[in-house]
C-alpha positions in Angstrom: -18.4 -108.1 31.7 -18.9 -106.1 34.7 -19.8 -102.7 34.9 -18.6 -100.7 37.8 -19.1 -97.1 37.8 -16.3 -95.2 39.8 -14.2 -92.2 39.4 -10.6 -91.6 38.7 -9.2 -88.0 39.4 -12.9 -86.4 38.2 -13.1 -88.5 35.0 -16.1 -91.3 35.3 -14.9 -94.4 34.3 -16.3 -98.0 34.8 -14.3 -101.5 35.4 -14.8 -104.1 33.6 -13.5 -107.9 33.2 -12.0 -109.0 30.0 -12.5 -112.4 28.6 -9.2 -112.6 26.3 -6.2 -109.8 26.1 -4.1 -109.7 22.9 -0.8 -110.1 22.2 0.1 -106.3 20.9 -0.7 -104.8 24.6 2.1 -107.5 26.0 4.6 -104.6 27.0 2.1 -103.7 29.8 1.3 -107.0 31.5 -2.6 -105.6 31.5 -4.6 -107.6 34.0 -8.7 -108.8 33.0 -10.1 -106.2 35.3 -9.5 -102.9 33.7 -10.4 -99.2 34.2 -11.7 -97.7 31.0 -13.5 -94.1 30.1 -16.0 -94.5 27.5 -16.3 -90.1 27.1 -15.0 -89.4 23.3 -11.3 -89.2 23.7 -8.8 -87.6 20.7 -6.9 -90.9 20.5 -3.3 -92.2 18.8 -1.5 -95.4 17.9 -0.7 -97.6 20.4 -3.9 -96.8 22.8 -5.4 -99.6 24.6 -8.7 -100.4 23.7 -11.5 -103.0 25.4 -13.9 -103.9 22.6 -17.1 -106.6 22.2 -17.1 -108.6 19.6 -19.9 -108.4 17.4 -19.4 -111.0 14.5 -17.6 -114.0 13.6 -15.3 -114.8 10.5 -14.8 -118.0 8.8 -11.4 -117.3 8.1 -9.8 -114.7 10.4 -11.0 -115.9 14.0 -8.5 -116.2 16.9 -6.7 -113.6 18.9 -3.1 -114.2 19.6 -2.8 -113.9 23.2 -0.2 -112.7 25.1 1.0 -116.4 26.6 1.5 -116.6 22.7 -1.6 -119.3 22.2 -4.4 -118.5 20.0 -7.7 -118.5 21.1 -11.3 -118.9 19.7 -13.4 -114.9 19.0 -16.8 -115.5 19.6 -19.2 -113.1 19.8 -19.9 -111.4 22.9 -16.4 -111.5 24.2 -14.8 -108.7 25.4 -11.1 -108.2 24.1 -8.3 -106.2 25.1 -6.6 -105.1 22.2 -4.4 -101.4 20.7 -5.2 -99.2 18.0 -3.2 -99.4 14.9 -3.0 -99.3 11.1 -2.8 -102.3 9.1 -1.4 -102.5 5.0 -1.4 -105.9 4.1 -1.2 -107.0 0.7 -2.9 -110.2 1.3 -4.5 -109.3 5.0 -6.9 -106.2 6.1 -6.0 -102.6 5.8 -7.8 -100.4 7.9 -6.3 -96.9 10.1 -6.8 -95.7 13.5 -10.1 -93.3 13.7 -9.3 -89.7 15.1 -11.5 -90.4 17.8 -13.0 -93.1 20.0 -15.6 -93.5 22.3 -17.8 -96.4 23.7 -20.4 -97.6 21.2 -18.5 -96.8 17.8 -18.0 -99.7 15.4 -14.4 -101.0 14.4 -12.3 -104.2 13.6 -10.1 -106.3 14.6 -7.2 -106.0 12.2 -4.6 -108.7 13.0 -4.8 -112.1 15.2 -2.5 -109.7 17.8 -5.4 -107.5 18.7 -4.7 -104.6 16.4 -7.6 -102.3 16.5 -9.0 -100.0 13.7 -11.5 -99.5 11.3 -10.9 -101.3 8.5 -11.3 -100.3 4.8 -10.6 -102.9 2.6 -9.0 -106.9 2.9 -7.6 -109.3 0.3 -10.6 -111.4 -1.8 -9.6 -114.8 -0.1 -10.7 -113.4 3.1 -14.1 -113.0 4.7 -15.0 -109.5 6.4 -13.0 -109.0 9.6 -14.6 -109.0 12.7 -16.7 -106.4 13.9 -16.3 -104.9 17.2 -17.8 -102.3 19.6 -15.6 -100.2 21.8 -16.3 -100.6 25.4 -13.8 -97.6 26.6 -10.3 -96.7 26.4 -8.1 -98.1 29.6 -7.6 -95.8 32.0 -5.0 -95.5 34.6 -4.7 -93.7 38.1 -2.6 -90.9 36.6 -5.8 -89.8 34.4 -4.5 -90.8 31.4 -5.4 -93.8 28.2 -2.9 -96.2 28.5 0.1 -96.8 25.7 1.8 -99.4 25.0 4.5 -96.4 24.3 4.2 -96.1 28.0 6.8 -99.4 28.2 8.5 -98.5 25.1 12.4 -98.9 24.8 13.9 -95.6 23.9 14.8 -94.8 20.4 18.1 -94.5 19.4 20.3 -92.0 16.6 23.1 -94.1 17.1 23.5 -98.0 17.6 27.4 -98.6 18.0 29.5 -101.7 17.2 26.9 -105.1 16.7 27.5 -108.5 15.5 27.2 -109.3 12.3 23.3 -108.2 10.8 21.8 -111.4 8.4 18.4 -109.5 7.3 16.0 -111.6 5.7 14.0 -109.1 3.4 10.9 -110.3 0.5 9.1 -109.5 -2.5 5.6 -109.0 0.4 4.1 -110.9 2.7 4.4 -115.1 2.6 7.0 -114.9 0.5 8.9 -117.1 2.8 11.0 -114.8 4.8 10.0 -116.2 8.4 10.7 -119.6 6.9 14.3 -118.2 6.2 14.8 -116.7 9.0 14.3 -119.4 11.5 16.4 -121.9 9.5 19.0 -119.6 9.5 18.9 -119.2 13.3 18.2 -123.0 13.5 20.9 -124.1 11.4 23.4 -121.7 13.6 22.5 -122.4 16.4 23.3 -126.6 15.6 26.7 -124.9 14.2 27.4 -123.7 18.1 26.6 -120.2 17.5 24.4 -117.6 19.7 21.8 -115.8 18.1 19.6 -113.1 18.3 16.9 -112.2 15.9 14.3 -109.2 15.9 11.4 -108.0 13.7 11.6 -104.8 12.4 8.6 -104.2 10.5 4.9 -105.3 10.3 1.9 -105.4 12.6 2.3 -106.6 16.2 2.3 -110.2 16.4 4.8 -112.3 18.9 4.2 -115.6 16.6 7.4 -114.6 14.9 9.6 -114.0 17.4 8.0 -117.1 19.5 9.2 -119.1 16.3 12.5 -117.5 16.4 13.1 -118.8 20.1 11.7 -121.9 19.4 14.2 -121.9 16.8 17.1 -121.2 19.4 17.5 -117.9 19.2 19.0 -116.2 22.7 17.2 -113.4 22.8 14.2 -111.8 20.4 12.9 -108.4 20.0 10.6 -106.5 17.6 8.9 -102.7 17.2 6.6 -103.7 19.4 8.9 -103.6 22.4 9.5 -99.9 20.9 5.5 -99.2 21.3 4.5 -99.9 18.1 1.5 -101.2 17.1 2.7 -101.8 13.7 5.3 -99.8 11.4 2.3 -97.8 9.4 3.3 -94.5 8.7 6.3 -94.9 10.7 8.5 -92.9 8.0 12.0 -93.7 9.4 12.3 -96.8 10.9 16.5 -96.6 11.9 15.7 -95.6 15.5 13.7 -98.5 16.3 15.9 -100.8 14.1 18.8 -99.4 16.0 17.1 -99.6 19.6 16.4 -103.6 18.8 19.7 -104.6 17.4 21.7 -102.5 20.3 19.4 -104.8 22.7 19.8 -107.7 20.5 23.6 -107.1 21.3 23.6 -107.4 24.6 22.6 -111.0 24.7 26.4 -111.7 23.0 25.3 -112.9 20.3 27.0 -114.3 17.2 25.1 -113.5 14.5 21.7 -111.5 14.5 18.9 -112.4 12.4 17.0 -109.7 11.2 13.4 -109.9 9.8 11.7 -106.8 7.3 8.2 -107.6 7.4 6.0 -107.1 4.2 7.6 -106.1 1.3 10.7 -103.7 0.7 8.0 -101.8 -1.5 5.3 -101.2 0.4 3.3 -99.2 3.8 5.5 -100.4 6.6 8.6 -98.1 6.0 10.9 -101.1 5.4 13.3 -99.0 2.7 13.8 -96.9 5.6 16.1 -99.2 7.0 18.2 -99.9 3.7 18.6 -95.7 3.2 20.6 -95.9 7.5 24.3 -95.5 6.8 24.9 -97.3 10.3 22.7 -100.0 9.6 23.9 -100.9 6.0 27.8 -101.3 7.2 26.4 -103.5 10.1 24.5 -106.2 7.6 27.2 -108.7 6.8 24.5 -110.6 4.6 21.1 -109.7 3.0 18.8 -112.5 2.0 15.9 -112.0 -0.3 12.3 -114.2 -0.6 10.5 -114.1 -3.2 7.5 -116.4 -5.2 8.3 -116.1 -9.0 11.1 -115.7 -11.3 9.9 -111.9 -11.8 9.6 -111.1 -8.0 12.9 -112.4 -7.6 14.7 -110.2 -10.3 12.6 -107.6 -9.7 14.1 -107.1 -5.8 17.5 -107.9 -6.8 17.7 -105.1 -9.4 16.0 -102.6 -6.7 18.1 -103.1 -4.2 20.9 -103.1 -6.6 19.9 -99.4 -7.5 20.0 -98.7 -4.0 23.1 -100.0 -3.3 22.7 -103.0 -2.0 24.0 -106.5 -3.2 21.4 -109.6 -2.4 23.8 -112.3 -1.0 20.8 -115.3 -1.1 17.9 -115.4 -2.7 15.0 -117.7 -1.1 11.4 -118.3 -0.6 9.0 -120.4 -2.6 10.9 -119.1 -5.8 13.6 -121.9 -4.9 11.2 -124.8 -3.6 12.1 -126.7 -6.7 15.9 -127.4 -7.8 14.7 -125.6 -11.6 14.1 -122.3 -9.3 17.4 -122.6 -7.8 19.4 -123.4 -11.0 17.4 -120.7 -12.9 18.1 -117.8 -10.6 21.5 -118.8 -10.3 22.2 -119.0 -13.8 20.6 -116.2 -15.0 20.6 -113.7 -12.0 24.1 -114.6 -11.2 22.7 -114.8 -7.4 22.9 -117.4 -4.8 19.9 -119.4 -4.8 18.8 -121.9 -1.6 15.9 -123.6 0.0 15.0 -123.2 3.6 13.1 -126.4 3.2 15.2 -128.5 0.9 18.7 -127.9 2.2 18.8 -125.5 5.1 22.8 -126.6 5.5 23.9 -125.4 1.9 21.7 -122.1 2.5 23.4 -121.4 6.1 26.7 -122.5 4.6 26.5 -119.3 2.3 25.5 -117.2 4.6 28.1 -118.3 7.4 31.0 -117.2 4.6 29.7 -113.8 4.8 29.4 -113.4 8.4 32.9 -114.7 9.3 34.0 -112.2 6.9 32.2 -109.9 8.2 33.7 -105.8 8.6 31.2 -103.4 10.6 31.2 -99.9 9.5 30.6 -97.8 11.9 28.8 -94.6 10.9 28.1 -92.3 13.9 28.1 -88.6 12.9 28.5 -89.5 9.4 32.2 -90.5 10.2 33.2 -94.1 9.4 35.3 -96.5 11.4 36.1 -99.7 10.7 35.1 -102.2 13.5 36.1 -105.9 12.0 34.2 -108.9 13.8 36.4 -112.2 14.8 35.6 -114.9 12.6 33.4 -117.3 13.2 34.2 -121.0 14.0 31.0 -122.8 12.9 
């Protein structure tokens, strides 16, 4: 690491070289020789942040970078990563400090280089990594860098959009990615374009990766809105609305639409169900779940929220008694991602070429009906 000492617009800063750069600052296409102040600085989400590694972790020990490959942490290097706020059921939880300044302790929260201190992680896990800050980055307008600073804006209203297939679960690996790409992959064989986004989580691009390795045209998550993850987000429908207007204007098809975590949970997902605009614009909703309960359990909540499940997935179906069981006694669709992606796309394909957007602008509703689909 080098340590230059120079000043930008009165504020001493120093330049340093990093060794890897995570994934969650790729909006800003950060270079290894950065600018950072190390004075305490009042800090928010989304702040870049160059750390040392202090420790190692048997189980939690690569940085996603931002080509998308994973690489080794060892200790000494010096990482580029955000802060954010993590809630993971089975993963770390930790929140960003009020303030930061070179020398304070924190963690490494998620393989995409989400920053925080962490206060607790699931039992099958070993501590997450330790880090020391080295200093906030800096920029030549005298202010930390963001990754809001390349944010898409937010929008109130997303207008007419291809048919919505969101892929929602019980929590985390519970299957839904699994879903989701063999929806996309099974479409795309079909002739179909489309476009699928992440709405929820903790920055990451393994997902969407998958989802264009799966075929899909064009990928987009809250990360392109400058979030570091969906924590304490509240209302999510402006960033789900900015992604799926982008989504649309690939031409898409169908768009796939993933909820990370749970639909109960700390990353704001029933946001999304309580939209007006968003709920006329799903033509399908496929839930994952890993047990019998789980599975009824999300059907009858988003029953009582208004919502029909059109598919229900994940582990829960991996044998043909899952399938059979949920179908008989949920009265639900039941299919496997991994046993017969065809029969699951088939039933969602039904609902998309009969799918009828509402549009819900200023609480007004027009009907906007989508041209079947040959598939």
């Amino acid at each position: 690491m080098t340590n230059i000492a120079e000043e930008i617009g009165g504020v001493q800063v120093k330049v340093v070289e990093a060794d890897k750069i995570g994934s969650a600052t790729s909006p800003l296409d950060l270079s290894k020789t950065l600018a950072v102040v190390t004075a305490r600085e009042r800090v928010r989400a989304g702040d870049v942040v160059v750390v040392r590694a202090l420790t190692e972790s048997a189980t939690y020990n690569q940085l996603e970078l931002v080509t998308g490959r994973l690489a080794k942490i060892n200790p000494g290097d010096v990482l580029v990563g955000v802060l954010g706020s993590r809630r993971a059921l089975k993963g770390f939880v930790g929140d960003v400090p009020e303030t930061v300044a070179a020398g304070d302790e924190l963690h490494l929260l998620n393989m995409g280089g989400v920053i925080g201190f962490c206060t607790g992680h699931h039992s099958s896990l070993s501590d997450a990594i330790r880090v020391e800050v080295v200093g906030l980055v800096y920029d030549e307008a005298e202010r930390v860098r963001n990754i809001g600073d390349a944010a898409w804006p937010l929008r109130e209203q997303m207008g007419a959009s291809a048919p919505l297939v969101v892929v929602a679960g019980a929590c985390m690996n519970s299957g839904k990615t699994y879903a989701a790409t063999e929806l996309i992959r099974q479409a795309t064989a079909a002739g179909m374009r489309v476009a699928a986004g992440k709405l929820s989580g903790v920055a990451a691009l393994r997902d969407t990766l998958n989802m264009a390795d799966h075929g899909a045209v064009a990928t987009a998550s809250f990360l392109d809105c400058g979030l570091p993850s969906t924590v304490g987000v509240g209302d999510l429908a402006p960033v789900a609305k900015s992604i799926v207007a982008k989504l649309n204007e690939s031409a898409p098809d169908m768009i796939v639409i993933e909820l990370g975590d749970g639909i109960l949970g700390g990353y704001s997902v029933e946001s999304i169900f309580d939209d007006a605009e968003l709920r006329g614009a799903m033509a399908a909703l496929v839930y994952c779940a890993s047990d019998y309960v789980g599975a009824w359990g999300g059907v009858e909540l988003l029953r009582r929220r208004g919502l029909t499940v059109d598919l229900v997935a994940g582990s829960v179906t991996d044998s043909q008694m899952g399938e059979d069981y949920i179908e008989g006694e949920f009265g639900v669709a039941a299919g496997n991602a991994r046993r017969d992606g065809a029969r699951m796309f088939g039933i969602i394909k039904d609902k998309v070429s009969s799918f009828k957007f509402q549009v819900s602008g200023s609480r007004g509703v027009d009907a906007f009906e989508h041209e079947p689909v040959e598939a």
